[in-house]
N, C-alpha and C positions, 0 to 999 in steps of 0.2 A: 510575410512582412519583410521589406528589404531593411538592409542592414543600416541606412540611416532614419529611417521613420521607428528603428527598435532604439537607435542612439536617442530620436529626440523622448521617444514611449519613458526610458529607462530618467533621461533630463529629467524630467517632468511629474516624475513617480520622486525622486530622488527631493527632487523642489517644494514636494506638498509635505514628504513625511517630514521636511525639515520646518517648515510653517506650522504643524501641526504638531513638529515639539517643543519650537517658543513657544509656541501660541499658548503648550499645557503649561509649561513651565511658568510663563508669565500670569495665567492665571491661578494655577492650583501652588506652584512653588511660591512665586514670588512676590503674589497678590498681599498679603500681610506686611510688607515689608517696604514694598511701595506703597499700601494705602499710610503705612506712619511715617511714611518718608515726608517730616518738616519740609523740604522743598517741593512736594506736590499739591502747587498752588490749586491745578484744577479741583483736585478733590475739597478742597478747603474752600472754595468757590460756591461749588454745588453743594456744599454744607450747607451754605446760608440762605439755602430754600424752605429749610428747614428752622423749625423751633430748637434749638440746641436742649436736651434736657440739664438739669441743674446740679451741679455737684454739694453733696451736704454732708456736714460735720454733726454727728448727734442732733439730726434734726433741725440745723442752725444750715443756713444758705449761705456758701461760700465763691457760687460762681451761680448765674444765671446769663439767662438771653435775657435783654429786654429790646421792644419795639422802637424804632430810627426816623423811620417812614424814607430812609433814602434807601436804593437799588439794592441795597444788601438786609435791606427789611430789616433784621435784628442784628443787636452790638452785644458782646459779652460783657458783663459786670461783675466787678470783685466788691463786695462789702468792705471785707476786709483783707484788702488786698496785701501788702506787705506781711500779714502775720501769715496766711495763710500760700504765698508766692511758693514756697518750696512745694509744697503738693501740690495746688492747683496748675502749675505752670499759667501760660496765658495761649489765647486762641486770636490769631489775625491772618487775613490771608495774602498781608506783605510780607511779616518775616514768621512765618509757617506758626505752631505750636511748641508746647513745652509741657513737661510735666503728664498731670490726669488728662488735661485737655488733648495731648499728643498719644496717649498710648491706651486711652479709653475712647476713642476719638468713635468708633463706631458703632459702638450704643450710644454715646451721648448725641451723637448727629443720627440716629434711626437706621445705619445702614445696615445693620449686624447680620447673623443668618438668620438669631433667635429672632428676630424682628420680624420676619418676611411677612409671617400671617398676620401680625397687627399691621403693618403697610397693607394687607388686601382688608381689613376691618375697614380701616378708614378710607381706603378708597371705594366702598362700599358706601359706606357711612356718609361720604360728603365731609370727613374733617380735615382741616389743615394738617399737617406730618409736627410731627415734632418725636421731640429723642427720649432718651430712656434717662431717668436719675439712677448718676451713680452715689452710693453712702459711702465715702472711706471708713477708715477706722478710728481718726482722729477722735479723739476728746476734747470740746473747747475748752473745756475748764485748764485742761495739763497743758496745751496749747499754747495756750495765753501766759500762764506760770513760767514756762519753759519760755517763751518768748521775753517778756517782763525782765526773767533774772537773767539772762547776756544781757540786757540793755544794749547799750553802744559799744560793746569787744566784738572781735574781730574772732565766730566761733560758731559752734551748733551745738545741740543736744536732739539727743533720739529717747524716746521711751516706749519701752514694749512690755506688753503684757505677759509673762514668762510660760503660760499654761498654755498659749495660743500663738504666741506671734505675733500677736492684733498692734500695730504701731501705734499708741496716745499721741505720742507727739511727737513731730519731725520740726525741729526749728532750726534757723540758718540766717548769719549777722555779718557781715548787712548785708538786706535783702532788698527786693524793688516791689515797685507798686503794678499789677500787672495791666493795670489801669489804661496808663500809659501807652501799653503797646497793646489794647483792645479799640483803639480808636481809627475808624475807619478813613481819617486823614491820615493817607499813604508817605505825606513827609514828616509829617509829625512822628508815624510811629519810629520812621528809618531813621529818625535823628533819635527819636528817644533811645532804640535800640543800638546805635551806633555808641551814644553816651555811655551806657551801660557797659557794652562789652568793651570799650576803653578806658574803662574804670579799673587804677589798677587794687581796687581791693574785693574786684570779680563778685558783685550782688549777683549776677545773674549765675553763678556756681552756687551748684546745692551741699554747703560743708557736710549735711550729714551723713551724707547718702556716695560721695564723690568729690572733684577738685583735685590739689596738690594734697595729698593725703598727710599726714603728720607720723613722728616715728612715735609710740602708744608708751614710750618711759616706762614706768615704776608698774602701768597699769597691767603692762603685758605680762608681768608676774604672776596674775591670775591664772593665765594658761601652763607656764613653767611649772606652780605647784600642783593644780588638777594633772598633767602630766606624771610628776614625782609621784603623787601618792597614788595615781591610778597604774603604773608601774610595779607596786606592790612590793616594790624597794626602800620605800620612804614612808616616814612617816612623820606626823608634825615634830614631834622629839628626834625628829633626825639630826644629827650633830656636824658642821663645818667647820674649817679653821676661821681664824678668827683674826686678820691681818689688817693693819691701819689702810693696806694700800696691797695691790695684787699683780703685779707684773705680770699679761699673761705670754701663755707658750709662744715661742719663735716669733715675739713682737714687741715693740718698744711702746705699744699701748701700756696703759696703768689707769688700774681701776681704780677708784675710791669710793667711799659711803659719802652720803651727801653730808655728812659730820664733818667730814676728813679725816677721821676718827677709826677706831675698832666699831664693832656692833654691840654698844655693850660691855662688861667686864668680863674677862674670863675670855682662857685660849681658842674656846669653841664657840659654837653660836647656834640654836635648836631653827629648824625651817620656820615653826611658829613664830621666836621672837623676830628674825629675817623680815617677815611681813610685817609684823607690829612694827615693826623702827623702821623698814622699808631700807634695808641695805644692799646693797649693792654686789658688792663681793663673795657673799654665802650666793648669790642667785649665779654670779659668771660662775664659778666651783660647779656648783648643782648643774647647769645647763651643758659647760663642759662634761661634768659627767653620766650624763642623759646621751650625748651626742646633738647635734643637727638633724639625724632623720628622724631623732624620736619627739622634737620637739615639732619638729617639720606637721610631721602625723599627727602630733596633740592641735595643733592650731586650727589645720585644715581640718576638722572633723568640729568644729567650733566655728569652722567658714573660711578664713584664710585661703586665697590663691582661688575662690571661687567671687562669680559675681553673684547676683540676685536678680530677681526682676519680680517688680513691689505689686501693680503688673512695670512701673519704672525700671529702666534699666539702671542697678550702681557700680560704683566704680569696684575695684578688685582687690580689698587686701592684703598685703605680701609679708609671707615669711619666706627669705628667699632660697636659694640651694647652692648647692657647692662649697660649704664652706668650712674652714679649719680651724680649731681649735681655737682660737683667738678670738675669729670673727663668731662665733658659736657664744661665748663666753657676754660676745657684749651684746648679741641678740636675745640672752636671757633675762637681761633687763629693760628690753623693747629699743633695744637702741640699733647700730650699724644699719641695715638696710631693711629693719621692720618698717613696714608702714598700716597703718589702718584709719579706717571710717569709725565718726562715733556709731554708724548703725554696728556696726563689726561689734567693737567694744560692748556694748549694748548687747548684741546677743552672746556673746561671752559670760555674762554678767545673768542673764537671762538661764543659761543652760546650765550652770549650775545651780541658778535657784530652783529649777525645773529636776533637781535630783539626778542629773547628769544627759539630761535630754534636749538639742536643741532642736525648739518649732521653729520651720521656713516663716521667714518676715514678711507680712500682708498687709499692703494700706487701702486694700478695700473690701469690705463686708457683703454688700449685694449690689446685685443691678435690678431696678424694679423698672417696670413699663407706665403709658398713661392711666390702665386699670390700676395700679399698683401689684399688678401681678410679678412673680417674682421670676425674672430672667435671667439669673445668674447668682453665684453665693459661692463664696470662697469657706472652705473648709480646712479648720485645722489642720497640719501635714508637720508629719515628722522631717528634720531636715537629717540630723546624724542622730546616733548615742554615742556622744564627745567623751563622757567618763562613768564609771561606774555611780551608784548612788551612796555607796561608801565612801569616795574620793570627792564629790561634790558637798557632801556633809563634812567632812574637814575642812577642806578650803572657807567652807561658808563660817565654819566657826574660827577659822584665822582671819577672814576677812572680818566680823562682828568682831572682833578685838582688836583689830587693826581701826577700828569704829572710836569702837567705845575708851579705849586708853593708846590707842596708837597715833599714827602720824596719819590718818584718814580721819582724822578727829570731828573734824570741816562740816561735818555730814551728820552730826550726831543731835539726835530728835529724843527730848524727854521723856520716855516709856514705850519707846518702840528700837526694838533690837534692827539696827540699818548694819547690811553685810557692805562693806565697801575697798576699794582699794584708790588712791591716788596715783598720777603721775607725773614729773616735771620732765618733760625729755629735752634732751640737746638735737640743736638742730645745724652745727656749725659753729667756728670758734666766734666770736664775740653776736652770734646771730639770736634773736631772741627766742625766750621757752616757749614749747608747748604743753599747755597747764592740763590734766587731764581725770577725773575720777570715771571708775564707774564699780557698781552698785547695784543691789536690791533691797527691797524690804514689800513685809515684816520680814526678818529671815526664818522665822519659823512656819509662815505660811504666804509666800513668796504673792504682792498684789502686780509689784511695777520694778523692772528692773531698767536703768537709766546709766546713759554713757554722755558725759560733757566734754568738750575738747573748746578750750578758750587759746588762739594763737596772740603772737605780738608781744607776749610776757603776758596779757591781761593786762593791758596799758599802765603797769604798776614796773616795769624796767626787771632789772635780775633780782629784786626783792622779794618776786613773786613766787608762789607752786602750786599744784595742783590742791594743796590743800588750804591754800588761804583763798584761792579765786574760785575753780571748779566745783571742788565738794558743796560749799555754800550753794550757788547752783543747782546743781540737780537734791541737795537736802530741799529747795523749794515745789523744787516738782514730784518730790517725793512725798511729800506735804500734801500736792495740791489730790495727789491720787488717794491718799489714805483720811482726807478731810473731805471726800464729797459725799 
């Protein structure tokens, strides 16, 4: 072989191993990633040959296909579109998917792998294709409760089941109708969708799950004391000073109690009464004397700095790093560069009621086929063990007295012991609160543990807090789970 017919041999060889490792890449790497890719109209096209299967809430129908008779055969429909918008997202193939629609897209459209042999069934069979129902985990009853009690504020609530992870309720205000943007008139949707995202009070962001996240105030306490006493340093009778007002280290920051006050009489202050009166100054003390890494580590073992995927992707809770002594002090009362999701909150709230264990958050239960055979099933999964079950048992019992005679009052349900904690965080000088509880009950046998985050003050200006707007709130959806 002369020595350019081995150059073009060698081209050639060179050319195919290189087509033949997009070619795997693109199908075995990147095929997932492209079929959810909201800009791939084709796929979302050739959906619509298909009978979309239906997404349902406890046996209640939250999204279906129904029949057009124009070129795209079937249209998607929301019953109840606006309550249910944060989980279902919407399905159109101008401005892509959202939500279940987007990230369950291939079972509910028939394309999946589990699928293959019911596609040769039915084309056996002679029947039209259609997709797989998926069940979330939602609860209409806590839903609707959790929907109901934001009203018109500018906020979310999340509720999960503590023993499981099972999401009841995902709500988000204001939200949109997905209605809207299921309709196969291609200006209509783009104008609707264009309205939407130029809304500047973002309907089409999911509060619970994601968006501009909020700093978690008073609520973030919860982590700060499961921290202390799972330390084996602390304990609820653990003693602080006791100062109207706290200048911290090498900073012209200055703390105060939301009193302006001492905590209390007396030069000291026990960690327990801290949370009952919700002060301020004993939590910078304590978090300063914990450090940054060790709160760092309590948080993220509770979730922080990780995201989720519900199978939805959410956004990332931050407790942040590098920090000194000052800025440590004011991150122990959820303040400086905390941020978090009510889902966060939520499983905070959750893993202690769980005796110190948090389950990974799941918004869907199975996927069944047209036999109703079952295709898929999400199973319980441990996500950390955040704290011991000794330290999770204090906290729970400082939170249930932060309840019943504290400043988490908000929340307090006649013959049922509610573990709770509030939050009112700052968000900037004269910028309005972020109101926030979160909570379990019973606390002695843990059904629904629930995180509220209401922004804007709660449309009530600087008069508001976490416990005259938020706890009310989630006391309703705490209601709605222990009255069905």
């Amino acid at each position: 072989m002369n020595r350019e017919l081995k150059r073009v041999s060698v081209l050639v060889l060179a050319m195919f191993i290189a087509l033949f490792g997009s070619t795997t890449i693109i199908q075995a790497v990147q095929a997932d990633a492209l079929r959810l890719d909201s800009r791939n109209t084709r796929a979302l096209y050739d959906s619509y040959d298909t009978e979309r299967g239906p997404i349902l809430a406890g046996g209640t129908v939250i999204a279906q296909s129904v029949r057009t008779g124009d070129r795209f055969v079937f249209q998607r429909q929301y019953p109840e579109g606006e309550l249910y918008a944060p989980v279902t997202g919407f399905f159109n193939p101008t401005q892509g998917s959202a939500g279940i629609e987007q990230y369950m897209n291939d079972y509910l459209s028939g394309t999946s792998n589990t699928q293959f042999l019911d596609s040769i069934n039915r084309i056996v069979a002679g029947q039209a294709p259609k997709g797989a129902a998926v069940e979330v985990t939602i609860d209409p009853v806590v839903q609707k409760a959790a929907f109901d009690a934001l009203g018109d504020r500018q906020g979310a609530v999340v509720a999960i089941e503590p023993s499981t992870g099972r999401i009841l309720a995902m709500a988000s205000t204001p939200t949109y109708d997905p209605n809207t943007l299921a309709s196969h008139d291609s200006q209509s949707v783009i104008s609707a969708y264009a309205a939407l995202d130029d809304d500047p009070l973002t309907p089409l962001i999911n509060r619970a799950t994601s968006g501009n996240m909020n700093p978690p105030g008073s609520s973030f306490k919860v982590v700060v004391a499961a921290a202390a006493l799972d330390s084996g340093k602390y304990t609820p009778e653990s003693t602080f000073a006791n100062p109207a007002s706290l200048t911290l280290p090498n900073s012209s920051a200055v703390v105060y109690n939301w009193t302006r006050t001492t905590c209390g009489p007396g030069e000291t202050v026990t960690l327990a009464e801290a949370i009952r009166q919700s002060c301020n100054i004993p939590f910078a003390e304590l978090g300063m004397e914990l450090g940054d890494d060790a709160l760092r580590e309590a948080a993220e073992k509770f979730g922080f700095n990780n995201g989720f995927e519900l199978p939805t992707p959410t956004g990332t809770s931050v407790y942040p790093r590098g920090l000194d002594d000052a800025q440590t002090g004011l991150t122990a009362f959820g303040q400086y560069e905390v941020r978090a999701t009510p889902l966060q909150m939520a499983l905070v709230s959750a893993g202690i009621a769980n005796k110190g264990t948090v389950m990974a958050p799941t918004l869907v239960d199975r996927v069944t086929g047209r036999n109703l055979e079952e295709l898929k099933s999400f199973e319980p999964q441990v996500l950390n063990e955040a704290v011991s079950e000794d330290a999770a048992a204090g906290v729970t019992t400082m939170m249930v007295n932060g309840v019943e005679v504290g400043q988490s009052n908000g929340a307090r349900i006649e013959g049922v012991d509610v573990a709770g904690k509030t939050g009112t965080a700052q968000n900037g000088e004269d910028e309005p609160y972020s109101l926030w509880f979160t909570g379990f009950a019973p606390a002695n046998n843990p059904e629904v543990a629930v995180a509220v985050v209401v922004e804007n003050d709660g449309n009530l200006g600087r008069h508001s807090s976490g416990n005259i707007v938020a706890a009310p709130i989630a006391k309703k959806v705490i209601e709605a789970v222990l009255n069905k």
